[in-house]
DRENMI-209107 format. One line per 10 residues: number of its first residue (from 0); for each residue x, y, z of C-alpha. Coordinates in steps of 0.5 Angstrom, whole numbers, padded with zeros to 4 digits. Layout:
BEGIN
NUM> X Y Z  ...
***
This chain:
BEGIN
0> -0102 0053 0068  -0098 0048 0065  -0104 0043 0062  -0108 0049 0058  -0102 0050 0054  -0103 0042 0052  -0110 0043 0051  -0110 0049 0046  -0104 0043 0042  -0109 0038 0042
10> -0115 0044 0039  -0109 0045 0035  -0110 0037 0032  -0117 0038 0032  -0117 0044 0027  -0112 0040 0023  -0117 0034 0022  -0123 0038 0021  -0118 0042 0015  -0116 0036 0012
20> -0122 0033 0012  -0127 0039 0010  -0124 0039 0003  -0128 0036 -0003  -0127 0034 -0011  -0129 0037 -0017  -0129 0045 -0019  -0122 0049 -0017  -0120 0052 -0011  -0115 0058 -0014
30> -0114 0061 -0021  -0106 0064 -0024  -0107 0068 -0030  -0113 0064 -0032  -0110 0057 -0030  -0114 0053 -0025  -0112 0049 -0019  -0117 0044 -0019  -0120 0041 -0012  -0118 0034 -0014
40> -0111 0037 -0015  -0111 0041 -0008  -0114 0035 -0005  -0109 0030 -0007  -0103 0035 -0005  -0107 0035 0001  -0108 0027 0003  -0101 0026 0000  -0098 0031 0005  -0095 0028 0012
50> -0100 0031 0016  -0105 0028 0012  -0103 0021 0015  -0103 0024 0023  -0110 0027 0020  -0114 0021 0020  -0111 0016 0025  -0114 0023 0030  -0121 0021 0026  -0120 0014 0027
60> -0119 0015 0035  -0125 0019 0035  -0128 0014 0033  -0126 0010 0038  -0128 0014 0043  -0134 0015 0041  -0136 0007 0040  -0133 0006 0047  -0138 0012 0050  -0143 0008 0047
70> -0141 0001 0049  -0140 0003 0056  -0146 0008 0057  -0141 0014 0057  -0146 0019 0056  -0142 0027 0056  -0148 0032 0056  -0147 0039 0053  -0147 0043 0061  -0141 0037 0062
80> -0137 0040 0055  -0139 0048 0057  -0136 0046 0065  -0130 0044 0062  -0129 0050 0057  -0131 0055 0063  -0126 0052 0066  -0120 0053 0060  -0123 0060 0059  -0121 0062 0066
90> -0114 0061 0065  -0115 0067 0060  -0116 0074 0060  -0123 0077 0059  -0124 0077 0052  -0117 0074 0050  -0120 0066 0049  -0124 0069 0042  -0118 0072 0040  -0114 0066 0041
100> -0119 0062 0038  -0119 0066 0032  -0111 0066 0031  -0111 0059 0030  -0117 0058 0026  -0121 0055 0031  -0129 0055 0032  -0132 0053 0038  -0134 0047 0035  -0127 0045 0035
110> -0127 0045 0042  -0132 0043 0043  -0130 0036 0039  -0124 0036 0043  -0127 0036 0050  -0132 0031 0049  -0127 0027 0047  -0122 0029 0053  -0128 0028 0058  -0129 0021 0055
120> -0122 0019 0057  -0122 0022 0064  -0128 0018 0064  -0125 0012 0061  -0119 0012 0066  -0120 0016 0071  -0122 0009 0075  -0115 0008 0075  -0113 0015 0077  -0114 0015 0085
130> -0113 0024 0088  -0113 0025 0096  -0113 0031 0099  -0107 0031 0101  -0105 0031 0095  -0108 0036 0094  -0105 0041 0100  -0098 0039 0099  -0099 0040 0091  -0103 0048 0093
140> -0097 0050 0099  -0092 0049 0094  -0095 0052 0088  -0100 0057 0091  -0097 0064 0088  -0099 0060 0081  -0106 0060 0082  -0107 0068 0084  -0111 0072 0079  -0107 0078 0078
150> -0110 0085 0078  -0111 0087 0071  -0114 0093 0066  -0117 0094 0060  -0115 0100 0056  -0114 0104 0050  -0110 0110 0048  -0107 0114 0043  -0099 0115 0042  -0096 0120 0038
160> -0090 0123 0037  -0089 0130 0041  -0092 0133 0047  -0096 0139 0044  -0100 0133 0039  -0101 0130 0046  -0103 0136 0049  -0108 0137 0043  -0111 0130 0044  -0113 0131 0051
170> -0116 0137 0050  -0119 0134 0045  -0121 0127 0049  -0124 0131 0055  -0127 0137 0050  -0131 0130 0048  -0129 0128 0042  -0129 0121 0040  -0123 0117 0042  -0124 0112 0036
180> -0123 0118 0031  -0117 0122 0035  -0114 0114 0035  -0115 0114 0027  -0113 0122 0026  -0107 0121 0030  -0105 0115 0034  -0097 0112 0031  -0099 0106 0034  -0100 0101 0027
190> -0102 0096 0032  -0109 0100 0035  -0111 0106 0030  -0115 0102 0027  -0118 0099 0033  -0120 0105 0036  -0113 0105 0040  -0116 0099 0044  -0110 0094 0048  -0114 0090 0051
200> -0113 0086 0057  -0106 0086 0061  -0103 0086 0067  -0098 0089 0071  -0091 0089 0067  -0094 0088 0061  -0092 0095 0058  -0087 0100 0059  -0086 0102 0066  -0088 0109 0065
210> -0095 0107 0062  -0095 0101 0066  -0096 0106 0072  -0100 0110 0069  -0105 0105 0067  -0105 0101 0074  -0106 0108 0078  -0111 0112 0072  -0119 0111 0074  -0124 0108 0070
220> -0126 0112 0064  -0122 0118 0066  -0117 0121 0061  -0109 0122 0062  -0105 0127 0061  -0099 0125 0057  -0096 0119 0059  -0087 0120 0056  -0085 0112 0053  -0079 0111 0049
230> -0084 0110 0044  -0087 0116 0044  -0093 0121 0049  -0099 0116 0050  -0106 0119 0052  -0109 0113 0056  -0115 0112 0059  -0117 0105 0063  -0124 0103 0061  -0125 0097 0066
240> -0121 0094 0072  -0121 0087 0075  -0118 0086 0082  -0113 0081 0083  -0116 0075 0088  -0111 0072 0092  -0111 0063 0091  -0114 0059 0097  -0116 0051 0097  -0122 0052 0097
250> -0122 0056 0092  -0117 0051 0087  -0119 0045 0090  -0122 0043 0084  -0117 0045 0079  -0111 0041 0083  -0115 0036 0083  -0117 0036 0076  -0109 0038 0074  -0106 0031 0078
260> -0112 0026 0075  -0109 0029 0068  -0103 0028 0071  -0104 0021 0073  -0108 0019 0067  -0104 0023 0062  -0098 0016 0061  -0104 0011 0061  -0107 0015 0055  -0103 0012 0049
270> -0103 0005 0052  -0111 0005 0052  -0113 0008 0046  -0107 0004 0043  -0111 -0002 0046  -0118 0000 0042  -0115 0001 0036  -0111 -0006 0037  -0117 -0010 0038  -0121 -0006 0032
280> -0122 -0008 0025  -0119 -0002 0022  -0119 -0002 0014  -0115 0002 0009  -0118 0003 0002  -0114 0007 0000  -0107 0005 0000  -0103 0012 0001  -0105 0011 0008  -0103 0004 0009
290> -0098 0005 0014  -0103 0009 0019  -0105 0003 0021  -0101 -0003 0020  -0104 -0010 0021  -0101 -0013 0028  -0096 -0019 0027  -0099 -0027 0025  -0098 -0028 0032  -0103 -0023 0034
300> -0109 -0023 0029  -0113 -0018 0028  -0121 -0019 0030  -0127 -0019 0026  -0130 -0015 0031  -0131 -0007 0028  -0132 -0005 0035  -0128 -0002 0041  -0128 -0008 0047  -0132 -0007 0052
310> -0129 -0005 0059  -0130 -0010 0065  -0135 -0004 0069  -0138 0003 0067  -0132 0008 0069
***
């Protein structure tokens, strides 16, 4: 889904902030040879860095946010957040939402942050956001297939060099010797050895085609025979399966529309958090940062006011 991989940009920004902002003075962060780096100086570094100045114009925006939440009776309660990530985690196979969240340094924290801060916005401007149904149809019949959830399989294996290692393992496996430790002992493959040969979720056409055919055709828990690859003999077993499930509208409605709202609200976005942070009292003690938020021309003079503006009704 094109959205999710904005979604995951946007957590991105968020870790950043929380990085930045997580650093504290005094002591050392590092020592070479004996000689310390101080905190002061890795938090100047840091603060003196380009990112630094996108850091705290996103702290200043959330800010805002959250003082035109309470402005406008805006309340996000935690089932509201916890729906909203139910619905990004759909987007990703079992198990692979935790991993993706460790790969980029990610709490779920973060995304909590984030989508609080998302769920404010549509709140904001989804007044102005008007889907129909049939827009919703029209946008269904042409992008149905995008919406079905493939067949996949979670599985491990063990991949050694030559058949008679191979057939080794399998009598082994199916004498009942644990898999882990065959892995450990004799799998080749650097990437799952050490994992108890596991490869997680995948669907078809995912791995070579030989695999690939074994795993889509082998029972649960039942262990193969050696499969042949270019990389080597693998003994394969499939520990669970999920079946595809064919899109319908019923069962994608609320995503459509959720995705042509953004779709929608997405170019109003900058024009309404621009306008809060004009109309805010921003003040940049520290003088690396004033080019964050420049004062407006003397034909616009900034308010007094250290709040967002008020808007016309409650969204």
């Amino acid at each position: 889904m094109p959205n999710v991989h904005r979604l995951v940009a946007g957590l991105a920004t968020v870790l950043l902030a929380a990085s930045l902002s997580a650093c504290a003075s005094g002591g050392s962060v590092a020592t070479v040879n004996g000689t310390p780096i101080s905190k002061a100086e890795f938090d100047n570094k840091l603060e003196s860095s380009p990112a630094a100045l996108g850091t705290l114009q996103q702290m200043v925006r959330e800010v805002l946010l959250d003082q035109y939440a309470t402005q406008n009776n805006i309340t996000i309660s935690d089932d509201d957040i916890k729906k909203a990530e139910d619905e990004l985690k759909a987007n990703f196979p079992t198990g692979s939402w935790a991993d993706m969240l460790k790969a980029r340094g990610l709490t779920e924290n973060d995304v909590h942050t984030f989508l609080r801060d998302k769920l404010i916005l549509d709140k904001a401007l989804g007044k102005d956001a008007k889907v129909t149904d049939a827009q919703i149809k029209e946008y269904f019949d042409k992008n149905h297939a995008a919406f079905d959830k493939p067949e996949q399989v979670r599985a491990r294996h063990i991949l050694v060099a030559d058949l008679a290692t191979a057939n080794k393992v399998e009598a082994d496996l199916k004498a009942g010797k644990d898999f882990a430790a065959e892995a450990s002992k004799y799998s080749i493959d650097p990437g799952s050895k050490d994992k108890g040969g596991e490869l997680g979720w995948f669907r078809r056409g995912q791995m070579v085609p030989a695999f690939d055919k074994a795993a889509f055709s082998l029972p649960v828990n039942k262990i193969s025979a050696p499969v042949k690859s270019p990389f080597g003999y693998h003994i394969i077993q499939v520990e669970e399966r999920q079946p595809g499930v064919k899109a319908t509208l019923a069962n994608t409605h609320d995503r459509i529309e959720d995705m042509l709202r953004q779709q929608q609200e997405a170019p109003l976005m900058q024009p309404f958090l621009a306008g809060l942070q004009q109309k805010a009292n921003i003040q940049v003690s520290d003088p690396r940062f004033s080019a964050a938020f420049p004062s407006p021309p003397p034909s616009q003079p900034a308010t007094t006011t250290s709040a967002a503006p008020a808007a016309s009704s409650s969204p």
